[in-house]
C-alpha positions as CSV (number, residue, x, y, z in Angstrom):
1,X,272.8,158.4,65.8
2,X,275.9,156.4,66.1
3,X,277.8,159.1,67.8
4,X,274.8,159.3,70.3
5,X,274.8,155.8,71.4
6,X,278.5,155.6,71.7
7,X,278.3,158.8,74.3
8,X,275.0,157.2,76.5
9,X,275.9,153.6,75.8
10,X,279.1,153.1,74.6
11,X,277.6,150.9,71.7
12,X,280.2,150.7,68.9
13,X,279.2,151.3,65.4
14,X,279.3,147.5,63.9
15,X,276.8,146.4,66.7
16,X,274.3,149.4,66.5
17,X,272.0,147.8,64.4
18,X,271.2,144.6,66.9
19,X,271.3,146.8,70.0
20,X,268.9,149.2,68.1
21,X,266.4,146.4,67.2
22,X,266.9,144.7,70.6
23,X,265.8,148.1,71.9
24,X,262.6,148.5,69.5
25,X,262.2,144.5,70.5
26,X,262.3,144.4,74.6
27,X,259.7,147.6,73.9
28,X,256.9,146.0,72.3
29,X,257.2,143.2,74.3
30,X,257.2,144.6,77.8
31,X,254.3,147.4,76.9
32,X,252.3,144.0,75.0
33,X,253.0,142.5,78.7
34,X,252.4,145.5,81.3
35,X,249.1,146.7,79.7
36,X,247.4,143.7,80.8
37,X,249.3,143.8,84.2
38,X,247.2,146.2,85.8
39,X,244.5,143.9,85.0
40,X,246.1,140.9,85.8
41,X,246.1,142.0,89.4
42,X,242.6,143.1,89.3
43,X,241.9,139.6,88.3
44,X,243.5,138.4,91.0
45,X,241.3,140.9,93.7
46,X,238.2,139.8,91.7
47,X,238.8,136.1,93.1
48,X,240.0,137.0,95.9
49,X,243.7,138.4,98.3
50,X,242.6,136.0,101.0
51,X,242.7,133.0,98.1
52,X,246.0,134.4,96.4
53,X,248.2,131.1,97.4
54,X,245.8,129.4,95.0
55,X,246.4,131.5,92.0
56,X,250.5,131.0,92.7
57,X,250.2,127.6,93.5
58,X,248.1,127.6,89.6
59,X,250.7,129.2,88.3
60,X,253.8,126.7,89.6
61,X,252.2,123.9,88.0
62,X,251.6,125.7,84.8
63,X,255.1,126.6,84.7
64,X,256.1,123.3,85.9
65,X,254.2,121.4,82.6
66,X,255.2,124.6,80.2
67,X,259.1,124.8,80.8
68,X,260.1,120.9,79.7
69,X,257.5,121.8,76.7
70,X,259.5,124.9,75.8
71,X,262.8,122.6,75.8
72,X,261.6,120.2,74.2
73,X,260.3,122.0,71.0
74,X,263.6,124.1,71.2
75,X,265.2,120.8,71.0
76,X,263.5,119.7,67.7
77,X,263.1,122.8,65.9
78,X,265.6,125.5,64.7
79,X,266.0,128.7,67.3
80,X,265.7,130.8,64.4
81,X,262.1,129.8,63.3
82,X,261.0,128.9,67.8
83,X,261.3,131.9,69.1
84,X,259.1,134.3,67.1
85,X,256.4,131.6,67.4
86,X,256.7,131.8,71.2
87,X,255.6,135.7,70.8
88,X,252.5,134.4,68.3
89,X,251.6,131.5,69.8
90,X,251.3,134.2,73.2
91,X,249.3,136.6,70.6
92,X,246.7,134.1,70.3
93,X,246.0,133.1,73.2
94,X,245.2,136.7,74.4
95,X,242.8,136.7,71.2
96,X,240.8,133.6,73.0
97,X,240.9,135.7,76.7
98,X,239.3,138.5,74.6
99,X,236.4,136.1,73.9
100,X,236.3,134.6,77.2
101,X,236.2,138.1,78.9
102,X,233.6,139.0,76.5
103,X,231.4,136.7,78.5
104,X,232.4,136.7,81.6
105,X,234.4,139.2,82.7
106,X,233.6,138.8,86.7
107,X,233.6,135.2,86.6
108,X,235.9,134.0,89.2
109,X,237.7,131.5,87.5
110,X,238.2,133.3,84.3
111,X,239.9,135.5,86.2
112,X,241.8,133.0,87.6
113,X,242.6,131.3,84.5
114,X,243.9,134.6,83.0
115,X,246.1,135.1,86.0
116,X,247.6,132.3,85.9
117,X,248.2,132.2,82.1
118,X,249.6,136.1,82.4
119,X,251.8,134.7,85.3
120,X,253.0,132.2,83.2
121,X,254.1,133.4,80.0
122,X,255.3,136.9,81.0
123,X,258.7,135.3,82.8
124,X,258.7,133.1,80.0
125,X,258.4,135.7,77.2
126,X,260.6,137.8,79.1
127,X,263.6,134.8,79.8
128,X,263.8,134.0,75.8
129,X,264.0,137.4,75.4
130,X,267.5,137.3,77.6
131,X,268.4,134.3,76.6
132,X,268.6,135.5,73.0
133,X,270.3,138.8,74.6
134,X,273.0,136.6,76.1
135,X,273.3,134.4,72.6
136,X,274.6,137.6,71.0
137,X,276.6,139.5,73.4
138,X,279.3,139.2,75.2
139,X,280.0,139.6,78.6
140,X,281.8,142.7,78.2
141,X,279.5,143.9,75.7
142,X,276.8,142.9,78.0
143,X,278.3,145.2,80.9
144,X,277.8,148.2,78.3
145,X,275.1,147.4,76.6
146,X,271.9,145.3,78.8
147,X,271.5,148.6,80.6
148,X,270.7,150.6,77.6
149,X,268.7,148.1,76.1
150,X,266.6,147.2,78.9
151,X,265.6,150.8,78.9
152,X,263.3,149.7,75.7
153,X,261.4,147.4,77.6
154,X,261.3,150.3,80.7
155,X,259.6,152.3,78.1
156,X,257.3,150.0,77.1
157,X,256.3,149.5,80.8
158,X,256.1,153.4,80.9
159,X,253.3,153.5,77.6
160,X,252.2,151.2,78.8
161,X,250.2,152.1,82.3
162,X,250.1,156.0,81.0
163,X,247.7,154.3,78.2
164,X,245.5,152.5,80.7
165,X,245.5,156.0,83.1
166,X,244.3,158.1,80.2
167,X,242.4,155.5,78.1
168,X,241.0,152.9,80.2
169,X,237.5,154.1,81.7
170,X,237.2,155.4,77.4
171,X,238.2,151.8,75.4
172,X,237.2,149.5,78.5
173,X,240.1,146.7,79.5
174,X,239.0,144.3,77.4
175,X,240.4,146.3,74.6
176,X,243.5,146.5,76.3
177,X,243.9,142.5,75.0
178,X,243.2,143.0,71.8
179,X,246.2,146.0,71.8
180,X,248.4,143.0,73.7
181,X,247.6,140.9,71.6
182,X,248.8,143.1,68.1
183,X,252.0,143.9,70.1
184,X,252.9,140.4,70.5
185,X,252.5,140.2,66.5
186,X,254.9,142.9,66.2
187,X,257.6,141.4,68.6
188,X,257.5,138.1,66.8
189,X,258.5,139.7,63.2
190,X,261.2,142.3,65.2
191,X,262.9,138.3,66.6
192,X,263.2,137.9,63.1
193,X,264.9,140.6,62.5
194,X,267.3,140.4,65.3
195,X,268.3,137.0,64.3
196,X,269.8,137.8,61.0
197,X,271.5,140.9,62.6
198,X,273.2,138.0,64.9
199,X,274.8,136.7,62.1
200,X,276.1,140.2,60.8
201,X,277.5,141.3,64.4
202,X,279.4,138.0,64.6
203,X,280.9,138.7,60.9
204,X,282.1,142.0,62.4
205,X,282.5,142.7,66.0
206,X,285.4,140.2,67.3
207,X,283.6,140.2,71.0
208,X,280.7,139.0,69.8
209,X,278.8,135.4,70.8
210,X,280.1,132.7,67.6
211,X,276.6,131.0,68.4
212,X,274.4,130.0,65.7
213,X,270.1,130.2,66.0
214,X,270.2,128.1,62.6
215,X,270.2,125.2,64.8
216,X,268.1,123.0,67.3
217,X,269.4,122.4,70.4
218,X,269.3,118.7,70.7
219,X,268.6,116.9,74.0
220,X,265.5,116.0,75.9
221,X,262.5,118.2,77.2
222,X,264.3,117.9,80.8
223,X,267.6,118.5,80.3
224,X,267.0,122.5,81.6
225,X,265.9,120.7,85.5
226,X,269.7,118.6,84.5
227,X,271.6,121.3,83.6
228,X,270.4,123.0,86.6
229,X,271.0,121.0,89.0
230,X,274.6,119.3,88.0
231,X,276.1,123.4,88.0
232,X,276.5,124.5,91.3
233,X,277.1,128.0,89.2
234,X,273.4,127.9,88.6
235,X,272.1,126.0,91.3
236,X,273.2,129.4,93.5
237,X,271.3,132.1,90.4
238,X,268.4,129.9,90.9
239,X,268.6,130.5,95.0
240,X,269.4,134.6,94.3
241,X,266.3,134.3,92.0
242,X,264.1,132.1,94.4
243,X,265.1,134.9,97.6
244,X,264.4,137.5,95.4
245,X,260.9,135.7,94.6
246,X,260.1,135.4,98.3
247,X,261.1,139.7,98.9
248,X,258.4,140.6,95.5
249,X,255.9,138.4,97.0
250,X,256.0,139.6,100.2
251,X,255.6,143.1,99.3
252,X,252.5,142.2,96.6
253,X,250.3,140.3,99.4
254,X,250.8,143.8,101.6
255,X,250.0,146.0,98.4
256,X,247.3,143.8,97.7
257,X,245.6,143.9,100.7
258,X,246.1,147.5,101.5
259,X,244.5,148.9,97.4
260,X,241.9,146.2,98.4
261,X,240.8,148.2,101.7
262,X,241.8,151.3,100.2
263,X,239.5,150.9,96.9
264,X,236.3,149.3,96.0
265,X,235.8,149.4,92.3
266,X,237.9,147.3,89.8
267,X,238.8,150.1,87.5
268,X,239.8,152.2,90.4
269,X,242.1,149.5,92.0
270,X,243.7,148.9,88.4
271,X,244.3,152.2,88.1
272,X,246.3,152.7,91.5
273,X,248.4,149.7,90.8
274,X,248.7,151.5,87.0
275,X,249.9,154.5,88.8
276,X,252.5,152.4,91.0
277,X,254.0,151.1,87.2
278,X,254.2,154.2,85.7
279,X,256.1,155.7,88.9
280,X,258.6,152.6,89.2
281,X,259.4,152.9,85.0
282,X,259.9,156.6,84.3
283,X,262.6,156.2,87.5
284,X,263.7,153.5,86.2
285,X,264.6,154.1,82.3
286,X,266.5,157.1,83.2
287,X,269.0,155.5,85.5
288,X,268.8,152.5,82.3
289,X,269.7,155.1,79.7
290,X,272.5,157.3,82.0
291,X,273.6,155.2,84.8
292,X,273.3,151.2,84.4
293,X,276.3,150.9,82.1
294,X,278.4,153.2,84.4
295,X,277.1,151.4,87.8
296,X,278.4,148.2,86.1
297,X,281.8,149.2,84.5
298,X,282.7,150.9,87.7
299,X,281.4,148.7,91.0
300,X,280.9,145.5,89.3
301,X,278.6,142.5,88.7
302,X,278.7,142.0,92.1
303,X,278.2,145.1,93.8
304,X,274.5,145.5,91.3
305,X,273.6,142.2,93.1
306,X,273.7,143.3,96.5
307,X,272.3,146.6,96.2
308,X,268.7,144.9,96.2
309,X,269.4,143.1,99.6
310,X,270.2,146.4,101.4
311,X,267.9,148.5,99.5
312,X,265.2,145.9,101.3
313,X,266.2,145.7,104.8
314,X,265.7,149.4,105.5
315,X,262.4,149.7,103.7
316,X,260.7,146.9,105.6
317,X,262.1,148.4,108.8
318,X,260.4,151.4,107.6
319,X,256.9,149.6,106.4
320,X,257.5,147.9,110.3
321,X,256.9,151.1,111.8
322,X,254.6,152.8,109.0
323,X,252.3,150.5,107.8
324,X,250.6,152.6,105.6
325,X,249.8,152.9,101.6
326,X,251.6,155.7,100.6
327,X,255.3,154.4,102.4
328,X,254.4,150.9,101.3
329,X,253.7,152.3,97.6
330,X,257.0,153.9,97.9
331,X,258.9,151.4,99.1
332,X,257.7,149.1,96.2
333,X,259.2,152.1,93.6
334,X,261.7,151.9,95.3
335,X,262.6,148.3,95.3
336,X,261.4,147.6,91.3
337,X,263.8,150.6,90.4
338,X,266.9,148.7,91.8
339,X,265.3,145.9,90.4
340,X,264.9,146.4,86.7
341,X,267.9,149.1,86.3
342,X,270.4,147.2,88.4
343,X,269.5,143.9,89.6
344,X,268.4,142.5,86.3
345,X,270.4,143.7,84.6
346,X,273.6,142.4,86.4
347,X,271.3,139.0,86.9
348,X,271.0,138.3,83.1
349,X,274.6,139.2,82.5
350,X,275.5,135.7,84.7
351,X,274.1,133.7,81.9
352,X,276.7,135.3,79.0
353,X,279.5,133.0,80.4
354,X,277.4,129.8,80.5
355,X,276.8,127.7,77.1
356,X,274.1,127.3,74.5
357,X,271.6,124.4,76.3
358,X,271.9,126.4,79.7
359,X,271.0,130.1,77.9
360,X,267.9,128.6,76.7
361,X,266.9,125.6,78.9
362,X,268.2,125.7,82.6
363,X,267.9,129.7,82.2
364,X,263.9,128.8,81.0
365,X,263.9,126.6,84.1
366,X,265.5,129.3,87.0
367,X,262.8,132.1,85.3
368,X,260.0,129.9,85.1
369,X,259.9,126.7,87.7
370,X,262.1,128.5,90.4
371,X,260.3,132.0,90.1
372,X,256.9,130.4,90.1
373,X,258.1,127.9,93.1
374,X,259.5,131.2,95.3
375,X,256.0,132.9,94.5
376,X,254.7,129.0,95.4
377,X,256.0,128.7,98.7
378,X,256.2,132.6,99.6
379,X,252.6,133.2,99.1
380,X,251.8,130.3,101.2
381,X,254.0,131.9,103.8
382,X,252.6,135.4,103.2
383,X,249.2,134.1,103.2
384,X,249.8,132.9,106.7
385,X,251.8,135.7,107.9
386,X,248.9,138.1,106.4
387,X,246.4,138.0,110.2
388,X,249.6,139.7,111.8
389,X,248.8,142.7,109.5
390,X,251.6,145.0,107.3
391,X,253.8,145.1,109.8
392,X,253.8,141.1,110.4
393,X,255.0,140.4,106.6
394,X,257.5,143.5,107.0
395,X,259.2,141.3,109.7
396,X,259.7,138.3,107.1
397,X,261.0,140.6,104.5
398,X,263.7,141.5,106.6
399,X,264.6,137.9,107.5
400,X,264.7,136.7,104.0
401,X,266.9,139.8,102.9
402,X,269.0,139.4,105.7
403,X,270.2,135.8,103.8
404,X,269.8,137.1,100.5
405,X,272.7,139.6,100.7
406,X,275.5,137.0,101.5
407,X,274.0,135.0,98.6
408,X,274.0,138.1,96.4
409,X,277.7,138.3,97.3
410,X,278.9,135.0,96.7
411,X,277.1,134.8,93.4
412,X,278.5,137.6,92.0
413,X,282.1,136.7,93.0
414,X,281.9,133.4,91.3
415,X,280.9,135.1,88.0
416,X,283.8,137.2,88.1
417,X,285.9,133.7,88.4
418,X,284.0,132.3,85.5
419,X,284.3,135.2,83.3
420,X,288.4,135.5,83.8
421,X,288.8,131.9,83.4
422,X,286.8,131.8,79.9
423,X,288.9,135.1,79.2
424,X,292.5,133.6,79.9
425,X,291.4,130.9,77.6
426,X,290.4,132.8,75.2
């Protein structure tokens, strides 16, 4: 096994055992997420694509009131014993939905209380699980190793859908939250696990992060929104987030709309956008497990930033002049495959250089607040772009990635600063 990893991964022997349970880990949680996506989005057609703003706007204040929350229990209580209650506390809640949906299932603003609430905690489920990433590894251990183990969550996401595709019209979806719900379990006991492996790989791999989770991290519930703002280092992740925001927004209003004409039934709509995930994933954890790591160690930080930027440019000229749902369902395959086996990748790697408060807190802040903000002010945009048809929002892509690649570029270069300053120090 060993041998194995150290020919895809390059993963030495002495930190095999965290990358292995980091694998397992991002797994459960992304395929406890992306089984309820599918219905997520049918939520969202159930009260409405014309009223989608709303549900984003929802969803900006909910992440607004959540992230000082999140700091300020991680202030008072130790990292070790947080975290896996963020993954329960999440498991619960999907218990209540099960009730709720049990009664009313159709009700607009069930739906849109579950949309919002999915919305929410998935970035923030998903940023503690980086953050934690980035309080064990290195950077250089990052460049070899985030690709590989974000290739656990890429299978989750892949088990995910191909369960709904095969099983949903048999179980029903609101079985799916029960299945959620048990999966967020598991992921709480494997943070557990992970944390006492922390303290083995910093006993033995000399790279590793000297950080300890036996800890609290002290401060006040808004020192994330601080941090943020007094680092022009993260001020400019925050804007390559927020422009990356405003590009997936974009492209979900014209996906929305077009499985909305295209298909009448709920089931049948969550299975298209099922079919979409399960397409975008089994690209995706290939390039993860074989190509990530290599991408990285050979181009750069820098050059997995920008390749999102171009990437997007020529497929909204292409949705421009083919407005249609099989080059617009293409296109967005396209675009989440850059995303999760490059992009974000390289994009969690800029926090490795940054300290403790800013891993946890401003990082909870740019993948919470300033995510939910871009969807915020994008879909208000979007929703007004929306009466010029496809081909109208295809035009504002292009704009926004036209200012997102010299972002992308500058970002990237003043990583690279960062990270050889911190390594002539050390």
């Amino acid at each position: 096994m060993k041998r194995i990893l150290k020919r895809i991964a390059g993963v030495e022997p002495e930190e095999t055992g965290a990358v292995l349970i980091a694998f397992v880990y991002f797994f459960f949680l992304m395929a406890s997420y992306f089984i309820l996506r599918p219905l997520r989005d049918t939520m969202g057609t159930v009260y409405g694509v014309a009223h989608l703003q709303q549900l984003f706007t929802g969803t900006f204040i909910v992440s607004f009131i959540v992230a000082p929350i999140f700091a300020g229990l991680a202030s008072r209580i130790r990292l070790a014993t947080f975290l896996p209650w963020v993954y329960g506390f999440i498991g619960l809640t999907m218990l209540a939905f099960y009730a709720l949906f049990a009664h009313g299932a159709d009700n607009r603003w069930v739906a849109a209380a579950f949309f919002v609430w999915l919305s929410t905690f998935n970035i923030l489920t998903i940023s503690v699980f980086w953050s934690l990433m980035a309080d064990i590894f290195s950077s250089g251990q990052a460049k070899r190793l985030f690709g590989f183990i974000a290739a656990g969550g890429t299978l989750g996401t892949i088990a995910a859908p191909a369960f709904i595709t095969f099983f949903v019209k048999t179980i029903g979806t609101n079985t799916l939250l029960l299945i959620s719900a048990a999966g967020f379990f598991v992921t709480a006991g494997l943070v557990r696990l992970l944390e006492a492996e922390k303290r083995k790989l910093a006993a033995r791999a000399p790279q590793a992060q000297r950080t300890s989770l036996d800890r609290h991290l002290g401060g006040k519930p808004f020192d994330g929104f601080t941090l943020l703002f007094k680092s022009r280092y993260l001020m400019m992740i925050a804007l390559f987030l927020l422009l990356m925001t405003w590009i997936s927004t974009v492209i979900y209003f014209q996906l929305g709309d077009l499985i909305s004409r295209e298909f009448t039934s709920r089931a049948a709509r969550t299975q298209a956008y099922a079919n979409i995930d399960l397409a975008v994933n089994s690209a995706a954890v290939l390039i993860q497990l074989f190509g990530t790591g290599r991408f990285l160690k050979r181009f750069g930080v820098t050059a997995g930033l920008m390749l999102n930027p171009v990437i997007m440019v020529a497929a909204f000229l292409a949705v421009a002049f083919s407005p249609i749902l099989l080059v617009l369902g293409g296109i967005q395959v396209a675009r989440r495959v850059a995303e999760y086996a490059v992009a974000k990748p390289s994009r969690d790697m800029l926090f490795t250089v940054v300290d403790q408060q800013a891993k946890y807190k401003a990082k909870n802040v740019i993948d919470t607040v300033v995510y939910r903000f871009g969807d915020l002010t994008s879909s208000w945009v979007s929703a007004a772009v929306l009466p010029f048809g496809v081909a109208g929002l295809a035009m504002l892509g292009i704009a926004i990635s036209a200012i997102w690649f010299p972002i992308a570029w500058m970002l990237g270069r003043r990583y690279e600063s960062i990270r050889d300053d911190s390594g002539r120090e050390a």
